[in-house]
N, C-alpha and C positions, 0 to 999 in steps of 0.2 A: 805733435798733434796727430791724431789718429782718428778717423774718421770714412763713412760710406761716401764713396762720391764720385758721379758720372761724367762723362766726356761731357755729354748734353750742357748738364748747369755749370760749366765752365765759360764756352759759347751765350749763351744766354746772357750771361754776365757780360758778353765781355773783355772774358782775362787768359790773358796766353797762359800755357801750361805745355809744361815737354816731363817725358819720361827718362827716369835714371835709373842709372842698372842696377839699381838696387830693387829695382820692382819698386820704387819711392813716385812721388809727382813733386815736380816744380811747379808751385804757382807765383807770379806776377802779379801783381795787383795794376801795374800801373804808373805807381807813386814812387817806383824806386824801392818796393818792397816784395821780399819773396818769403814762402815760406816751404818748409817741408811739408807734404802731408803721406804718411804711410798708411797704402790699404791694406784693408782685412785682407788674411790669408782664408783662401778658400781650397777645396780638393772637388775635384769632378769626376763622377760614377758615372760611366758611359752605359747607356742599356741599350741602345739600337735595336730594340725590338725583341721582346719578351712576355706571352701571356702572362699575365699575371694570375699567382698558383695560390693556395690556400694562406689562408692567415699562421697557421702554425707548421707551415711549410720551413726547409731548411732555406731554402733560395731567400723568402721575407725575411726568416730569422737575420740572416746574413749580412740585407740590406739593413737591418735595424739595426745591427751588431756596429756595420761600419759607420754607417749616422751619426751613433751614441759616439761612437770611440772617436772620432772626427771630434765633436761636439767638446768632448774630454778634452782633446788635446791644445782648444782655443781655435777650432779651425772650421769654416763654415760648410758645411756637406753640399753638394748641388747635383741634383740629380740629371742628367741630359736624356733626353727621351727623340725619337722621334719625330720628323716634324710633324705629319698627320698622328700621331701615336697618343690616344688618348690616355692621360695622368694614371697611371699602375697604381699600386699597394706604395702606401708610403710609411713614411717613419716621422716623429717627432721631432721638427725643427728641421726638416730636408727640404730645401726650394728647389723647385723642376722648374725645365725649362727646354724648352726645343733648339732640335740642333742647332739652326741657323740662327737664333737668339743666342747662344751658348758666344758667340765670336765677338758679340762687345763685352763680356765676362771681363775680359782683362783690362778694363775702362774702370770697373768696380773692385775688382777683388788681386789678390796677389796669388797668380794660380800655383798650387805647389804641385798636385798631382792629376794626372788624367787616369781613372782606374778602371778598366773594362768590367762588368760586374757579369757579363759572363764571354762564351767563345765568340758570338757572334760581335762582339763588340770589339775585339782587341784592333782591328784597323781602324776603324772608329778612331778607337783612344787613339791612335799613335799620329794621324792626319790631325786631331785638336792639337795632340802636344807639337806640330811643326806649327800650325798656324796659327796659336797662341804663345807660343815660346814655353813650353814649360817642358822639362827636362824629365827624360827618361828615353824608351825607347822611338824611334826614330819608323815614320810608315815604312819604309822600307825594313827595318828591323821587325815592326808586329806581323809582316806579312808571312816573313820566317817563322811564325808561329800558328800560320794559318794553311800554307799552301803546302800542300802535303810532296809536293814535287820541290821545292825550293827547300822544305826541312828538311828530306832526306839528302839532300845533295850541301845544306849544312852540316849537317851528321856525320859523313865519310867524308867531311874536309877536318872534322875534329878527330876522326881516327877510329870512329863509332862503328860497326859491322851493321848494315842495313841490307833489307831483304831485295832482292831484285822484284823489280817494277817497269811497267812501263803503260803511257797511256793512249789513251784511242779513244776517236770521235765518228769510226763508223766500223763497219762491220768487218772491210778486211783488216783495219789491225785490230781490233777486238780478235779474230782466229787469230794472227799471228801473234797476239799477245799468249794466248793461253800457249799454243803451240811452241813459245819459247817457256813460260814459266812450268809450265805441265797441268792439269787438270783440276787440282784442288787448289785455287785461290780465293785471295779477300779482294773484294771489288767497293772501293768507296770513292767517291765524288772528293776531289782536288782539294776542297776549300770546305769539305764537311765538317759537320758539327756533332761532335763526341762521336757515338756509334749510329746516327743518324743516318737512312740510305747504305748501311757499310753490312756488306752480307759474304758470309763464308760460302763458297758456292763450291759443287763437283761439275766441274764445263766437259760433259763426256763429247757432246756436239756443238763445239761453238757457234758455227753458224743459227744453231734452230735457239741456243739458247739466249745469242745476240737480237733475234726477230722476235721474240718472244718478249724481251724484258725491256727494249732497249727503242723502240719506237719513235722516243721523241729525241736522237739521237741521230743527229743524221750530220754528211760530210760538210757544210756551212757553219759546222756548230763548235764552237771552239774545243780545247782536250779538256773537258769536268769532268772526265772519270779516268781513273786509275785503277790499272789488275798490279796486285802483289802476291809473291808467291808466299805460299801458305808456311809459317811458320810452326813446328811442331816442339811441343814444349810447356812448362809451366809460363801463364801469365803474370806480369807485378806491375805494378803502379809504384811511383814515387811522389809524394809531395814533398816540393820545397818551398823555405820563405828565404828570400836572398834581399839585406840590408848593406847597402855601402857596396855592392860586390859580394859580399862574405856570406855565404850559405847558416844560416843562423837556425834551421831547424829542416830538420828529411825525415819521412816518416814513408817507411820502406811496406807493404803489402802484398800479399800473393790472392789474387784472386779464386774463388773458390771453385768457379767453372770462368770459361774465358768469358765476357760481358758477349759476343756474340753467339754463343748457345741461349738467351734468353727465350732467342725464336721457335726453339723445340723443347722448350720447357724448363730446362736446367736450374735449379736455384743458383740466383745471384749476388755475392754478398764479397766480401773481403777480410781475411784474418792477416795482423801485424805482424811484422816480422823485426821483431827489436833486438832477441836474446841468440847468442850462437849462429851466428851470420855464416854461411859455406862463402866459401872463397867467389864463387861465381853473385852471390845474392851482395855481396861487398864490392865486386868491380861494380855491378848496376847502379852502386851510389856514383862511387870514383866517375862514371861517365855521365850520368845526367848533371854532375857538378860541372865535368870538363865542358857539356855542351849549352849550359848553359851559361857561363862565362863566354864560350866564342860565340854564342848569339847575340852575347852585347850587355845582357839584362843587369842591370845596379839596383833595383830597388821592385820587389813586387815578389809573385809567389807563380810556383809552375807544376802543372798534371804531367804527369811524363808516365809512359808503358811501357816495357821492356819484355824479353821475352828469353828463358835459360831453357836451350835445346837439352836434349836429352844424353848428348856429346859435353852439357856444361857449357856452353857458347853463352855468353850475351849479344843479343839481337837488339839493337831498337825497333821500339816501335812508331811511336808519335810523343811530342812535346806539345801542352798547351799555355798561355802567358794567363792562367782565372785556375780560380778556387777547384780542387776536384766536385764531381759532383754529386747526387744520388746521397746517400749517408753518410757522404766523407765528414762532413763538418762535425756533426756529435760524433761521430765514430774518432774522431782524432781531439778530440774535447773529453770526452771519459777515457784514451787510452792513453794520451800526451799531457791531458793537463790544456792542450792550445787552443784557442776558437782561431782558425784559418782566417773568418773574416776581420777577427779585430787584429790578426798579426799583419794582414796586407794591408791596412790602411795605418798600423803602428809604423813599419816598414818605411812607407811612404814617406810619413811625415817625421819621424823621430831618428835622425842621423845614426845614432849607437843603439839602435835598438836590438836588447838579444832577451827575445822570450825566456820564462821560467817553464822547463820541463819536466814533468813528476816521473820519478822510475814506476815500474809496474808490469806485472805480467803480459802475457800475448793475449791480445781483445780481439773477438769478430764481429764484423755486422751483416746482417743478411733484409732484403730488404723482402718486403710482404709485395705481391705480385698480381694483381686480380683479373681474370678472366672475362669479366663483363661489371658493364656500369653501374650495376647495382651493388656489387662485393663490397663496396665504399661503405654502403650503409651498412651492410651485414657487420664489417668489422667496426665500428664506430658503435655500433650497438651493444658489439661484444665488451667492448674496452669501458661503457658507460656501465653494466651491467655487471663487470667485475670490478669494481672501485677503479680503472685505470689502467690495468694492463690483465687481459684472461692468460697470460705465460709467465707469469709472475712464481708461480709454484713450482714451475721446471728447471731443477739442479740447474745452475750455470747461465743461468738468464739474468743482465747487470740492468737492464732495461727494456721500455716495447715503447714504440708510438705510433699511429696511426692519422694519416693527415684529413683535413679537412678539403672539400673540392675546390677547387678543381684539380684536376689531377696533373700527375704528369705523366706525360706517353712514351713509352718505350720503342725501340725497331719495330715489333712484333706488335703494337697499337694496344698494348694491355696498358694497363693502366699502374703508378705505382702506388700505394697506398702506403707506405709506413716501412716500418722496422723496427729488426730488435737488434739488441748488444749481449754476446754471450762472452762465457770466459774461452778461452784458447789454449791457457795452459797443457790440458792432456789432449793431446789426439781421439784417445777412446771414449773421454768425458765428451770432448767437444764433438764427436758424431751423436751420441748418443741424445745430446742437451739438440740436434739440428735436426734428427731425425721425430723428439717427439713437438718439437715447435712447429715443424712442416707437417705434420699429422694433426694438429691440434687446429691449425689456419683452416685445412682442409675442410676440417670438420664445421668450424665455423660458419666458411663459406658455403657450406650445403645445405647450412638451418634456412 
């Protein structure tokens, strides 16, 4: 017998009822009669606070992606939000529900998964999954994926090469922090979110550059920031989807300037690195595999950054437990074959799950960048105006989109509007196919 059914109208009734480890209920009736009853299986997307971005946004896309593919697999999506946090973008057949309503969930449903739907959420998920029983990573475990002093000191226990750091909560170790790493550091907040607050700085005068920046920083205030010394070298990203333990798809990336040049203008985008791997671009897999196994993680998907010095060193960088962000999802959907959101909620729920990945050339994505709040419209005009994409004509262009608002904000407070997909096979194709697409947006944006 299978059936929806609450603690509540048990009581009401009446009728004792105890849980079995099967995720099952015992009920009693009374008369010397028990029966089975098995709850619906349900999966919970953790949001803990998230604007809600455009309807043809990648982030909705994602959440709809994982809904539907829940949906698919006979399992009921529930969205957790917030307690004040009013009802976001939703999906078809998705029930919300606030956090503190989220803890009699497993009175109704048989929870299989807690899934962070983005960074901010990953302790989130991992505090539901102890205090609902549902298996995965452990708060103590998501935490390793949040606290940037706790991941790195995970990392060099896996055997990982991590950059010296150290942090401070007033101004004399902020000078002595620079003063051991040397002048050119990356300064970003402990518990930050992607490249959020995270600034490449030259500290010539720490002290004036600590009074200057650093105000609401003072000795009563715990350590939330962190200086590391500056890493020199090409940037990568790896995503993974890991099923059972088993790394079931990596999808390796070099970044085309590093994400925090966005600040002085730099195009930002990502080309694949699938074909002819150098010996140093193959250790980066080998070690976000090893570090994510001693993290713990069985079942879900990871952002990870690495960093190959110019000596061929691999560096980590940071590890995240959520989808990449920014244009990874179609960018890894026309280069793989994969939509990331429906393989983390496959993952989840489908014991032997191993994605189908298409072979295919080297793909980039580069994202469209705008300068003021009106570039929105300018390019949304252009894209109506030319049946759907005005880069459409430019050798080496696989596609273009342009979101609708609200936007999403970068370090640098620009706004992101969209993107496009080129090919990456040739070096000299793929400057030439980047150089007239950034002259063409240009232009756009000055009508």
């Amino acid at each position: 017998m299978t059936c929806k059914i609450r603690k509540a109208s048990f009581c009401e009734e009446g009728k004792k009822w105890r849980r079995l480890k099967n995720r099952q209920l015992l009920l009693e009736t009374g008369d010397n009669v028990s029966m089975t009853i098995t709850l619906p299986r349900a999966s919970l997307i953790v949001m803990n606070g998230l604007t809600p971005v455009g309807a043809n946004h990648p982030l909705h896309s994602s959440l709809r992606i994982m809904a539907e593919t829940s949906h698919f697999l006979g399992v009921q999506p529930v969205l957790v939000i917030k307690d004040m946090e009013d009802t976001p973008f939703l999906a078809e057949g998705l029930r919300v529900v606030h956090a503190l309503d989220s803890y009699s969930l497993s009175e109704e449903f048989n929870l299989t998964c807690a899934i962070p739907f983005h960074e901010g959420a990953v302790e989130e998920a991992g505090f539901l999954r102890e205090k609902l029983g549902i298996q995965g990573l452990t708060y103590a475990q998501s935490v390793c994926f949040r606290d940037k002093n706790k991941m790195h000191e995970a990392a060099a226990q896996a055997g990982l090469r991590v950059p010296e750091a150290r942090s401070f909560s007033n101004e004399a170790e902020f000078v002595a922090a620079v003063n051991e790493l040397g002048n050119r550091v990356i300064l970003k907040p402990v518990d930050g979110l992607g490249s959020f607050q995270t600034h490449d700085m030259q500290v010539n005068n720490p002290a004036v550059v600590y009074n200057n920046s650093f105000n609401s920083v003072s000795e009563r205030d715990p350590k939330v920031f962190r200086l590391e010394a500056y890493v020199p070298g090409k940037q990568y990203h790896v995503d993974t989807v890991v099923q059972g333990g088993r790394v079931v798809f990596q999808g390796l990336g070099q970044y085309i300037n590093p994400p925090l040049d966005v600040i002085i203008g730099k195009p930002q985008g990502v080309i694949s690195r699938r074909h002819n791997l150098s010996l140093a671009e193959r250790n980066i897999l080998t070690q976000c595999t090893k570090l994510i196994a001693h993290l713990g993680m069985q079942n879900g998907v990871t952002h990870a950054e690495f960093f190959i010095t110019p000596g061929g060193e691999v560096v980590f960088g940071e590890i995240a437990a959520r989808i990449g962000g920014m244009m990874l999802v179609p960018f890894y959907k026309k280069a793989y074959g994969i939509d990331l959101a429906q393989a983390y909620m496959a993952a989840e729920l489908l014991p032997r799950y191993q994605p189908e990945i298409k072979d295919g050339p080297e793909l980039g994505a580069e994202i469209f960048i705008g300068r003021a709040t009106w570039d929105n419209d300018r390019l949304h005009q252009a894209f109506q105006n030319e049946n759907g994409n005005p880069f459409a004509d430019i050798s080496g262009v696989r596609a273009a989109e342009a979101f609708l608002p609200p936007y999403v904000w970068l370090p640098s407070f620009s706004p992101f509007l969209g993107y496009y997909l080129f090919d990456a096979s040739n070096p000299q194709q793929t400057a030439e196919t980047q150089r007239q697409v950034r002259e063409r947006f240009l232009s756009l944006m000055s009508r």
